[in-house]
C-alpha positions as CSV (number, residue, x, y, z in Angstrom):
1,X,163.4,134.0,87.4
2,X,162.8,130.1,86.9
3,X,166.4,130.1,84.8
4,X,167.9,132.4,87.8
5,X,167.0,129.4,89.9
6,X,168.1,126.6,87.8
7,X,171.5,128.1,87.1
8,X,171.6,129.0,91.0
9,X,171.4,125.5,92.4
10,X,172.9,123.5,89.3
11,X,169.4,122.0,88.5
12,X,170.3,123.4,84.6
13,X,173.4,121.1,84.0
14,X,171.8,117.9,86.0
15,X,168.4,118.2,83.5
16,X,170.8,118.4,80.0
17,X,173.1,115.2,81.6
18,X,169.6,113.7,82.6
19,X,168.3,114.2,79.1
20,X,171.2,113.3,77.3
21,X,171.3,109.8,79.5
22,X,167.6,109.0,78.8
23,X,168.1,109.3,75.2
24,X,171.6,107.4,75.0
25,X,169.7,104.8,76.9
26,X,166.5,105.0,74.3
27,X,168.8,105.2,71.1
28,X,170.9,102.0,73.0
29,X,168.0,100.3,73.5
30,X,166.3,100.6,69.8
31,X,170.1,99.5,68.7
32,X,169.7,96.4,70.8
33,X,166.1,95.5,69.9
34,X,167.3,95.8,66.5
35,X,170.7,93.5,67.1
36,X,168.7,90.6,68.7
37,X,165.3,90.7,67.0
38,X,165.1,87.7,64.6
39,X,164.1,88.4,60.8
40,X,161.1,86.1,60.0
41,X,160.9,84.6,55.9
42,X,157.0,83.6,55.4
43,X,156.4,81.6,52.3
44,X,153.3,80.8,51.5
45,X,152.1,78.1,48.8
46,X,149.0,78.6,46.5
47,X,146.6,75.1,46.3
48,X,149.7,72.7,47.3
49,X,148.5,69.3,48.7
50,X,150.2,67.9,52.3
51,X,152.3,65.6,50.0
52,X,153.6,67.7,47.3
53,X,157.1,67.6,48.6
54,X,159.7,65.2,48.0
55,X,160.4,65.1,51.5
56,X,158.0,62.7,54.1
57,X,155.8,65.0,56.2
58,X,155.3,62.1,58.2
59,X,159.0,60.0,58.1
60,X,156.5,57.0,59.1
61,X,154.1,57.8,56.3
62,X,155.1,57.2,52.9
63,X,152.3,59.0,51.2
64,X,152.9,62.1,53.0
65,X,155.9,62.5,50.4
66,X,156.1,62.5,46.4
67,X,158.5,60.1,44.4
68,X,157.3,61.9,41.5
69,X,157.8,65.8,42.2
70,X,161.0,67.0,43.0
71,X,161.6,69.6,45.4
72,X,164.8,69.5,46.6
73,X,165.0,73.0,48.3
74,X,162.1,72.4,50.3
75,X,163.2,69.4,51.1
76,X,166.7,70.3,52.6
77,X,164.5,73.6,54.4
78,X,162.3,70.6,56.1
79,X,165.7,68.6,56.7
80,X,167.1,71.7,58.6
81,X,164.3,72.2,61.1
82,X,161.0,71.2,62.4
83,X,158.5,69.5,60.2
84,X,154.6,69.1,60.8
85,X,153.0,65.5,59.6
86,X,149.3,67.2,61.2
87,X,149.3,70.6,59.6
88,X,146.3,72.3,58.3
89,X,145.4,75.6,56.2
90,X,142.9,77.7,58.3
91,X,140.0,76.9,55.2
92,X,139.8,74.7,52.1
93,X,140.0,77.7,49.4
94,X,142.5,80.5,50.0
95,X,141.1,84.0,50.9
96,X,139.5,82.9,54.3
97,X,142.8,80.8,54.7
98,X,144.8,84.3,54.5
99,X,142.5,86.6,56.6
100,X,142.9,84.0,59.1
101,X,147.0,84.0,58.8
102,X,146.7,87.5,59.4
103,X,144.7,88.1,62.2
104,X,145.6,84.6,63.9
105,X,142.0,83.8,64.1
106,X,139.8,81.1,62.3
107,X,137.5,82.3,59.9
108,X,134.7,81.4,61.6
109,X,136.1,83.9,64.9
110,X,136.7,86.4,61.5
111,X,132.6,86.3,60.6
112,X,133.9,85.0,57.3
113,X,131.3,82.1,56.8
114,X,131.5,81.8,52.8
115,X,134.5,81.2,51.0
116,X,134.8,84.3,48.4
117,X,133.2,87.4,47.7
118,X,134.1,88.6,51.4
119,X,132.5,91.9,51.9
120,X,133.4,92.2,55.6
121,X,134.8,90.7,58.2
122,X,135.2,91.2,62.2
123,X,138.6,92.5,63.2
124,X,140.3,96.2,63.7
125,X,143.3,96.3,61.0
126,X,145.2,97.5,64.3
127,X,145.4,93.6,65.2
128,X,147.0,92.6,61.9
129,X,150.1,90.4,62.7
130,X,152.4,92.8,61.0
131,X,150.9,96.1,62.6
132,X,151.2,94.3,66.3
133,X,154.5,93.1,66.0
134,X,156.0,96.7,65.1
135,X,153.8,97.8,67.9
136,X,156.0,95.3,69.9
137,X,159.1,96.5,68.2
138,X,158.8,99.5,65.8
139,X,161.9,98.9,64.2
140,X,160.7,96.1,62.2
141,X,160.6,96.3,58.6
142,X,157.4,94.4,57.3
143,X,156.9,93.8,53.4
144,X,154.4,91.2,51.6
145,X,155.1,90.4,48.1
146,X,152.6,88.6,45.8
147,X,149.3,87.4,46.1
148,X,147.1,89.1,48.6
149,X,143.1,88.2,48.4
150,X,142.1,89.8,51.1
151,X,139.8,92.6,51.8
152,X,141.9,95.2,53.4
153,X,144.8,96.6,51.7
154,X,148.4,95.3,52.9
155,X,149.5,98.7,54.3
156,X,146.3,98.8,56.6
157,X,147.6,95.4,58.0
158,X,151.0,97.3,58.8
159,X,153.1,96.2,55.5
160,X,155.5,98.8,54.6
161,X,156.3,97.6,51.1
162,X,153.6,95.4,49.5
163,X,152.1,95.3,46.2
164,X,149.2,96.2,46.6
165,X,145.7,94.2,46.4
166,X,146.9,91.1,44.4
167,X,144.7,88.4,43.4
168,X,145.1,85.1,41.6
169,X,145.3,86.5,37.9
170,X,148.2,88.9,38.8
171,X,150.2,85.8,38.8
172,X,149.5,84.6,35.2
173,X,152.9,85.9,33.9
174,X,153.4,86.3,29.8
175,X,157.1,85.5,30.4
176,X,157.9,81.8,29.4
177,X,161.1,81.8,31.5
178,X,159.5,83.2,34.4
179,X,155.9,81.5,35.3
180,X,153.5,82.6,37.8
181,X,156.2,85.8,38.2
182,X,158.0,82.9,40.8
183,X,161.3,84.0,40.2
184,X,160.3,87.7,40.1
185,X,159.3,87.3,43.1
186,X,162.2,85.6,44.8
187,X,164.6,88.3,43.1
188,X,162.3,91.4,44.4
189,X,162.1,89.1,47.8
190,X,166.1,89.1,47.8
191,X,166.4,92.7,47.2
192,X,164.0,93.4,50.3
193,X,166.2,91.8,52.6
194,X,169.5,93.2,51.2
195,X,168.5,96.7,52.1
196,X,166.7,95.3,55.6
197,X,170.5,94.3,56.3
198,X,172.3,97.1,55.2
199,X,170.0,99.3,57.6
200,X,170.5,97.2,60.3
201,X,166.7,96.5,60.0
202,X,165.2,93.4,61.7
203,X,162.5,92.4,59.4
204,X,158.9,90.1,58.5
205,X,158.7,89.1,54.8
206,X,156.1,87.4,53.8
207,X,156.4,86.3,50.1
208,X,152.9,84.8,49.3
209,X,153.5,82.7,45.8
210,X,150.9,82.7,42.7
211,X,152.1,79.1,42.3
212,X,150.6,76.5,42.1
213,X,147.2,78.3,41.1
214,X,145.3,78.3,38.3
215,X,146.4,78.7,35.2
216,X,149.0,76.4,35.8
217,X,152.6,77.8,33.8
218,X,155.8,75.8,34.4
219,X,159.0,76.4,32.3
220,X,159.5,74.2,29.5
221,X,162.8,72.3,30.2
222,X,161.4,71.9,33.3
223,X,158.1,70.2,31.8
224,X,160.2,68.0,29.6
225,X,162.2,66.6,32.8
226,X,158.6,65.0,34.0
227,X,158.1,64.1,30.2
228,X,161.2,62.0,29.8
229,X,163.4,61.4,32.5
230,X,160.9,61.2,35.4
231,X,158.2,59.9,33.7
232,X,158.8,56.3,35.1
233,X,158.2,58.2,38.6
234,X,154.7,59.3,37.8
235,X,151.5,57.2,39.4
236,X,148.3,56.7,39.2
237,X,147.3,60.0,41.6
238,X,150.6,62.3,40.4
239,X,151.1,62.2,37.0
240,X,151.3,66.0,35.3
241,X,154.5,67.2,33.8
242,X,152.9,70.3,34.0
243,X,151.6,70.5,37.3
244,X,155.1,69.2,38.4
245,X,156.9,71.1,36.3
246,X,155.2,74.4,38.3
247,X,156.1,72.5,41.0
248,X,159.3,72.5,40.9
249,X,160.0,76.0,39.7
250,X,158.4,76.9,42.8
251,X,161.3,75.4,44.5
252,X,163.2,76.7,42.6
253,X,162.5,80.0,43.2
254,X,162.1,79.6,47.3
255,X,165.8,78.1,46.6
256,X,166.7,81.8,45.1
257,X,166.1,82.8,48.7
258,X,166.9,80.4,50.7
259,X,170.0,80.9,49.1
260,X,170.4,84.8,49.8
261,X,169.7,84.4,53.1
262,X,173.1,82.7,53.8
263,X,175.0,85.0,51.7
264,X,173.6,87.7,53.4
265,X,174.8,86.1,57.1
266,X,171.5,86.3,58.8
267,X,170.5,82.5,58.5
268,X,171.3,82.0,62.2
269,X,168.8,84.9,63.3
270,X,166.1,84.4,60.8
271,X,163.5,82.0,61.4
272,X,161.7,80.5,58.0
273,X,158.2,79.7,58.2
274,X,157.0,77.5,54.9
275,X,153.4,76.0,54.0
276,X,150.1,76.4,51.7
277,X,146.8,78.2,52.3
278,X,145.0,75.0,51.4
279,X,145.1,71.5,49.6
280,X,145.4,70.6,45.9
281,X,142.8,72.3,43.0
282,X,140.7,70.1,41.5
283,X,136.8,70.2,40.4
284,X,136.7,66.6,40.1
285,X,134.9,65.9,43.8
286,X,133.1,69.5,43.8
287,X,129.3,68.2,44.0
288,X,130.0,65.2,46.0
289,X,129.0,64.7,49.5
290,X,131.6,63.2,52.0
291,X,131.4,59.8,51.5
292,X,131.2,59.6,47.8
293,X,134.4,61.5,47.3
294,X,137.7,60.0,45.3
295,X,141.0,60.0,45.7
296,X,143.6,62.9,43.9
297,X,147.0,64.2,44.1
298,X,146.6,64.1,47.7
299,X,146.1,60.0,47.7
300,X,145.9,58.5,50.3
301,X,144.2,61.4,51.9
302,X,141.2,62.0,49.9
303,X,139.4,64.7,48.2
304,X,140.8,68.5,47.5
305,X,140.6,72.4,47.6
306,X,137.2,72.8,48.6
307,X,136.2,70.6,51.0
308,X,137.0,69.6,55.0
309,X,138.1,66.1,53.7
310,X,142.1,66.0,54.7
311,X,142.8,66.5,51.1
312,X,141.5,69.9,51.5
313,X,142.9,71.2,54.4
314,X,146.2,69.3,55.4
315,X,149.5,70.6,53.9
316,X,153.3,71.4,54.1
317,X,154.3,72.9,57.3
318,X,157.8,73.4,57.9
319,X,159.7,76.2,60.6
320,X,163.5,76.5,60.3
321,X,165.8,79.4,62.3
322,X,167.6,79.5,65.6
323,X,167.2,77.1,68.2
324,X,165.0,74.9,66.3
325,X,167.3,71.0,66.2
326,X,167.5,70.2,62.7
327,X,165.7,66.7,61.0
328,X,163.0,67.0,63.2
329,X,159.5,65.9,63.5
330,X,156.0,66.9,65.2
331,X,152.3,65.1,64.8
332,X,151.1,67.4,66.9
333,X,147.9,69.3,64.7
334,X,148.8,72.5,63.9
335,X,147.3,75.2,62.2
336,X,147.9,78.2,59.7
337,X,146.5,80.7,62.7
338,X,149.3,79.5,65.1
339,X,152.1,81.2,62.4
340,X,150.6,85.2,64.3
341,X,151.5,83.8,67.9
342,X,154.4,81.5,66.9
343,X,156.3,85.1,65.4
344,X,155.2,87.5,68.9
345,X,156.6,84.8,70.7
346,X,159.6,84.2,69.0
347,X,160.1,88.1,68.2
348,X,160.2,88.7,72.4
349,X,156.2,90.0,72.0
350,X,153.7,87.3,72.6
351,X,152.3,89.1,76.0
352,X,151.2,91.5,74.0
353,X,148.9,89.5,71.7
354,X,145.4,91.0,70.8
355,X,143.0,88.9,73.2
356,X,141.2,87.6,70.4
357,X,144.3,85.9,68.3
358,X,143.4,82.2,68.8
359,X,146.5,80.5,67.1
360,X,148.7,79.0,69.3
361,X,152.4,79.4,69.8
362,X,154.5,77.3,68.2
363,X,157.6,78.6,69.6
364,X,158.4,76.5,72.8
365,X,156.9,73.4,71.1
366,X,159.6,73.6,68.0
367,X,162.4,75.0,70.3
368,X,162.3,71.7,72.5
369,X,162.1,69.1,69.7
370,X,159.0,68.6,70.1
371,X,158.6,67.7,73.8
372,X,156.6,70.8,74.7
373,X,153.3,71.1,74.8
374,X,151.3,73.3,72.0
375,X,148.7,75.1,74.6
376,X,145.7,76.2,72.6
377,X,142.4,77.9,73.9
378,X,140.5,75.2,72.7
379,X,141.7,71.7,72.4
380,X,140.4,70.9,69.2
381,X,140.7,72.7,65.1
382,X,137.5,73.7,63.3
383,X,136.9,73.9,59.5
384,X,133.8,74.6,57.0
385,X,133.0,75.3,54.0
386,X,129.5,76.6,53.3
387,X,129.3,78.1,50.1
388,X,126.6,78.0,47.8
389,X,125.9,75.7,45.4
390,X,128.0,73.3,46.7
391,X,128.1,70.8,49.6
392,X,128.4,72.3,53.0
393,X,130.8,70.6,55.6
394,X,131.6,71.2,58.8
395,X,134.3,69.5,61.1
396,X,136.6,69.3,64.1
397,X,139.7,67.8,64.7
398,X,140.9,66.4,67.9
399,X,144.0,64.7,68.4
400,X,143.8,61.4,66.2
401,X,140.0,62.2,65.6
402,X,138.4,63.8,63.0
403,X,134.7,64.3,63.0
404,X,132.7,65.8,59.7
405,X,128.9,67.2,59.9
406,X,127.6,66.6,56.0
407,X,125.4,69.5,56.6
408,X,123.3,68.5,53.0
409,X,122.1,65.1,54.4
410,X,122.7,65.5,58.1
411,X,125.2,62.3,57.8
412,X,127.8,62.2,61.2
413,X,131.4,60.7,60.0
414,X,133.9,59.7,62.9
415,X,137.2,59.3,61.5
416,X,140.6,57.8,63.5
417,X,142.9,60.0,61.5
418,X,146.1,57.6,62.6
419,X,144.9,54.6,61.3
420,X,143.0,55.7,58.3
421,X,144.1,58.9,56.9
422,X,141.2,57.9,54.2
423,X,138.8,58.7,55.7
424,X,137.2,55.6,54.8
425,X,136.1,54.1,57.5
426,X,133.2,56.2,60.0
427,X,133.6,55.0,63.7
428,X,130.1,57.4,64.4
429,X,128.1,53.9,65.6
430,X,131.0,52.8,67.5
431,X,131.7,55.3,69.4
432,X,128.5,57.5,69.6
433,X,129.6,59.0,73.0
434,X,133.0,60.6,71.2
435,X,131.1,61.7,68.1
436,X,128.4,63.8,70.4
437,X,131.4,65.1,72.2
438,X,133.1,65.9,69.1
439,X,129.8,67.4,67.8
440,X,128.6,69.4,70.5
441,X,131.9,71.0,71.0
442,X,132.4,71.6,67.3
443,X,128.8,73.1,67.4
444,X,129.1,75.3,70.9
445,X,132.8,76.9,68.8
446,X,130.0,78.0,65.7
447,X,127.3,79.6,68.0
448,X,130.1,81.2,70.0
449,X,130.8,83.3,66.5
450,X,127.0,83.7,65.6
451,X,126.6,81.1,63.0
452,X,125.4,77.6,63.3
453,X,124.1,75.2,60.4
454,X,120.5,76.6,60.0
455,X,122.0,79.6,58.0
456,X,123.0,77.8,54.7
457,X,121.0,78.6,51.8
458,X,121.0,75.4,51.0
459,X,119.8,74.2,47.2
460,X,121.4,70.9,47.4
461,X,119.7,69.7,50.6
462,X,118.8,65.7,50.5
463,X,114.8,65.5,51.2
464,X,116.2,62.2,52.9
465,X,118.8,62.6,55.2
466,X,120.5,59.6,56.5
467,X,122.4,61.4,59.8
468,X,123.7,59.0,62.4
469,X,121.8,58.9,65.5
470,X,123.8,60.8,68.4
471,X,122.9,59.3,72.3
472,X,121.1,61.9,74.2
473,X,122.3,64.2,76.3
């Protein structure tokens, strides 16, 4: 009776035609998201200082470059896009560095207020960069190769080829011609975005490098280039073949894709997003408090992995892909957080950002030169590191400023970032109305997140501390 009708009045032939157009215009439309949606390359560097390139983070810095590691690949990556002289890792020691990359949100907004062992941590898997963005548009393709060391597995985060729950022994390779598995990676890495292409697949790669952690492994030629010919290159803060050596092969092996991507045709839609989940390794500062720390591979930023000092935290932050001018520069301070809203914005999806993702988007800022503003929820960056057995830091960073809370002996240091990257100098008795500005702010962030300074188990406390005396309120 229903079908007597339809056929009767026409409605039978109009409902097919309507049909077939709403699906011509679904398929055409998944075609299209597909055609314009930019690939994103994600590299991310294990324990690699703000200075281990041979290319000038800061063109007016000299120390923010190396004359003793060579990097050229890196370098001609930084020379074709945006470069970040103010760039920090989300945490001084790498798995709160990556939760944070993935959900966009400091570890502190995570509930991650130690450094290892994470148990738990305060976010639904559903607002995982990769499982948003294919929310946004489901035909990406999403893979992470490497090192994971985080808590949830990489296909609850929304990777669709991964491998697996990776931590930093996986990269100890027993092949001299291939250390830390870098060029293992680059060729599986390579392969990923071959078939991503010959689908007609837009797609997120994020290759997340063993190097340059613990145990260091470098090839040997490689080695004996620092040994011989660049020896006389070598200084008093940079001076291990070996740790060069690594170095180097890591470039190397980003080259291997960096490479691809042009052969492949896709470097004009395929944005490249390069930096390090925290500064250099070392042990030598671990027990010190803020003031008594030395200089390292970072000179003349001091300290390392570890701690809040700028050794710790600043590093390599590069973006390359369309629309960004080439040879350019930024001092604007930028974080590892930023990289979840920089991609929804530059994929076509940062409306639909989770309401809790705190990075900032990148993408206007790089896609002017620079003359755009970076709009953050908060105008300042906050870092700790509370860990037991160790000294426990906390600081903000505003613009030039940098303030640091030496939780052990309750010391205030007020640093002017600009003029002494240092951090040898504390400006806390000179300027005690920015350091209680600085310090309440830094302290209202904490307490927003349910943590604040009396929660340390503290077995290095001074019985004497010598805290600088903040004006009243």
């Amino acid at each position: 009776m229903i079908m007597d009708v339809f056929e009767k009045n026409g409605y039978k032939r109009k409902l097919c035609v309507s049909c077939l157009a709403i699906y011509i215009l679904i398929v055409s439309f998944s075609w299209a998201q597909s055609e314009n949606a930019p690939n994103f390359v994600f590299i991310l560097g294990d324990d690699q200082g703000w200075n281990a390139l041979s290319t000038q983070m800061d063109p007016n810095e000299p120390g923010s470059g190396s004359v003793y590691y060579d990097t050229p690949r890196l370098a001609q990556l930084a020379a074709d896009g945006m470069r970040f002289s103010q760039a920090y890792a989300p945490a001084p020691t790498c798995s709160p560095s990556r939760h944070a990359i993935q959900f966009g949100r400091s570890p502190t907004s995570l509930k991650i207020f130690s450094a290892d062992g994470i148990k738990d941590f305060d976010a639904l898997e559903s607002n995982a960069l990769s499982n948003v963005l294919k929310r946004t548009n489901p035909n990406y393709v999403c893979a992470h190769l490497g090192k994971w060391h985080i808590e949830r597995s990489p296909s609850e985060l929304g990777f669709d080829v991964h491998d697996g729950k990776k931590m930093n022994q996986d990269g100890n390779s027993t092949d001299p011609d291939d250390p830390k598995l870098i060029f293992d990676l680059s060729r599986r890495s390579n392969a990923f975005m071959e078939a991503q292409v010959k689908a007609n697949k837009p797609f997120f790669l994020q290759i997340s490098h063993y190097a340059n952690h613990l145990r260091y492994q470098a090839r040997e030629e490689t080695i004996r280039k620092y040994e011989t010919e660049r020896a006389d290159k070598a200084t008093p803060y940079q001076n291990s073949p070996l740790w060069a050596a690594m170095n180097e092969d890591l470039d190397t092996g980003i080259g291997m894709v960096l490479d691809r991507i042009e052969e492949l045709g896709i470097a004009d839609n395929t944005y490249v997003i390069y930096t390090a989940d925290n500064g250099y390794e070392s042990k030598k500062d671990f027990g010190k408090p803020v003031h008594q720390r030395e200089f390292y591979k970072a000179y003349p930023q001091r300290s390392h992995k570890y701690h809040v000092s700028e050794g710790g935290i600043r590093v390599p932050f590069i973006i390359r892909g369309p629309g960004i001018e080439a040879n350019t520069f930024s001092s604007v301070p930028v974080v590892g957080t930023d990289i979840f809203s920089t991609v929804m914005d530059l994929a076509g999806g940062g409306r639909g950002l989770p309401r809790r993702v705190e990075g900032a988007s990148l993408a206007a800022h790089v896609k002017s030169g620079g003359s755009k503003a970076v709009l953050r929820k908060d105008p300042f960056l906050v870092f700790k590191y509370t860990k037991d057995r160790v000294p426990h830091d906390a600081t903000i960073v505003q613009g030039d400023y940098k303030l640091i809370k030496d939780i052990d002996t309750g010391t205030i240091f007020l640093f002017n970032l600009k003029t002494d990257i240092g951090e040898s100098r504390n400006l806390a008795n000179e300027k005690p109305e920015m350091a209680k500005r600085m310090y309440d702010d830094m302290t209202s962030y904490f307490k927003r997140f349910g943590w604040d300074e009396s929660q340390i188990k503290n077995t290095q406390r001074m019985r004497r501390p010598t805290a600088v005396t903040l004006p009243p309120e």
